[in-house]
Structure formats: structure tokens, C-alpha cells
C-alpha positions in Angstrom: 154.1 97.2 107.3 152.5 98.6 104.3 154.8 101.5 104.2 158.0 99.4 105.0 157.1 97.3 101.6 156.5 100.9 99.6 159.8 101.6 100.4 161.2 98.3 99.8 159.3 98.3 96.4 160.7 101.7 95.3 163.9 100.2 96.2 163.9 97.3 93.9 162.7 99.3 90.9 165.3 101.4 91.3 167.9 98.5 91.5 166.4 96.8 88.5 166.1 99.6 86.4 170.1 100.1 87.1 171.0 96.2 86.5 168.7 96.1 83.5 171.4 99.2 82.0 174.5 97.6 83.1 173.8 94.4 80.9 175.5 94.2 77.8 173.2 94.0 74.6 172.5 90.5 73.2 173.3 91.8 69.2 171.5 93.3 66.7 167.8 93.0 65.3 168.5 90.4 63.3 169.9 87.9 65.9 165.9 88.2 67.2 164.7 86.4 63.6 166.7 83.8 63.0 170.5 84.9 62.5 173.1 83.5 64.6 175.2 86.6 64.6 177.4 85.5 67.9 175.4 82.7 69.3 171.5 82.4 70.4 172.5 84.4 73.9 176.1 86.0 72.7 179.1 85.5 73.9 178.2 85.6 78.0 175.4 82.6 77.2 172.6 82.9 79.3 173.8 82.7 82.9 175.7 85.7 83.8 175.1 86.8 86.9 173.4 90.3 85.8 171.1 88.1 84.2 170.2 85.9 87.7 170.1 89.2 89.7 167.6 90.6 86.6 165.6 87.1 87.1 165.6 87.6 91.3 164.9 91.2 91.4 162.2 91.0 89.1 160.1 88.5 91.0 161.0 90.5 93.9 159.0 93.1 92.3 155.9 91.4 91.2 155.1 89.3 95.0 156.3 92.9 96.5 153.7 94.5 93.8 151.1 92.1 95.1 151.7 92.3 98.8 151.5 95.9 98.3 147.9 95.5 96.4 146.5 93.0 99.2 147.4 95.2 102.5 146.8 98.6 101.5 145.7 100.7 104.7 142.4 101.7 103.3 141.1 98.5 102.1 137.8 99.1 100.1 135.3 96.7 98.7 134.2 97.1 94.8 133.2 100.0 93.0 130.4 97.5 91.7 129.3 96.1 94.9 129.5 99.7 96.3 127.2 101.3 93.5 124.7 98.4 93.6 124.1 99.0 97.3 123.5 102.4 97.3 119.8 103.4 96.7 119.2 106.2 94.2 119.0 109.5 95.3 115.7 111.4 94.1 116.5 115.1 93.5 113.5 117.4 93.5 113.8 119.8 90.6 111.7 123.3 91.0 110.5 124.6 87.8 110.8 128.5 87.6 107.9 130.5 87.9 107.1 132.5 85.0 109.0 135.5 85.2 108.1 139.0 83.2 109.6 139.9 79.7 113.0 141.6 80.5 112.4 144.9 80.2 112.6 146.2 76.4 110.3 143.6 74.7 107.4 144.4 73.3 104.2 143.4 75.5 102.2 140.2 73.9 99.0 140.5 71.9 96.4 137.6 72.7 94.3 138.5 70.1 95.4 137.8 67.1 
């Protein structure tokens, strides 16, 4: 089911993404603060039906987007609770034995 609803998703993004380009622009930046320029929603008013296909398709995608999140195959519990269950691993360390002066160094005087 989980892949039948990837699919579907893909699907809808695709068809939104083409109905979202076949609208027709709502005017210039100035209609967005205050002008009128040809009406609030231009000519075609709010309720074409590019605009109710836009509004379906786009809750479409967000339940899709949430199905998709609640049955993914390999359903995992937190990070958080996962990390806070786990005991801490101890890792031993060896200190290197003191090793001789590579060769070419001068030998060490303890008396001075």
C-alpha cells in the first residue's frame, strides 16, 4: 500500500505543479498592496475551475504526504528514545609503550 500511495503522490505533484502553470497571473505587484488594478481576483474572480482543481489537488497532497509519513514499511521509534535506551559503550584505550628515539637523534643525557 505504501508504494501504491508513492506513486499516487508523485502523481499529484506532477499534476499540480502543471495546473499551478496553466493559471493565468492575477496582475502585477502592486494589485498585492492595495491597488485595484482589474479587480481584487482579476477578471476570472476567484472560482475558475483551475483554481478548485489547485484547491482539490493540493489537499490531495498534504493527507497523501501524511498517509505516506504514518505507514512507511520501516517504521522506527525516536532517535531520542532510541539513544536514551542504549547504554554507553566503554572503549578501552591502550597507551603505547615507549618506543626508542627514531633512529638519528641524539641519545639523552640524564645528568645534567
Amino acid at each position: 500500500m505504501y508504494y501504491f500511495l508513492l506513486v499516487v503522490f508523485v502523481f499529484i505533484a506532477f499534476l499540480l505543479i502543471v495546473v499551478v502553470l496553466l493559471q493565468r497571473s492575477r496582475g502585477d505587484v502592486g494589485t498585492a498592496f492595495g491597488g485595484m488594478g482589474q479587480g481584487v481576483f482579476g477578471p476570472g474572480g476567484v472560482d475558475t475551475i483551475l483554481t478548485k482543481i489547485t484547491y482539490w489537488l493540493g489537499f490531495l497532497f498534504m493527507f497523501i504526504a501524511i498517509l505516506l509519513a504514518l505507514t512507511h514499511p520501516s517504521k522506527r521509534s525516536s532517535l531520542i528514545k532510541d539513544e536514551g535506551a542504549r547504554a554507553p559503550q566503554k572503549t578501552q584505550q591502550s597507551i603505547p609503550e615507549r618506543q626508542g628515539a627514531p633512529p638519528g637523534t641524539p641519545p639523552e643525557s640524564k645528568g645534567r
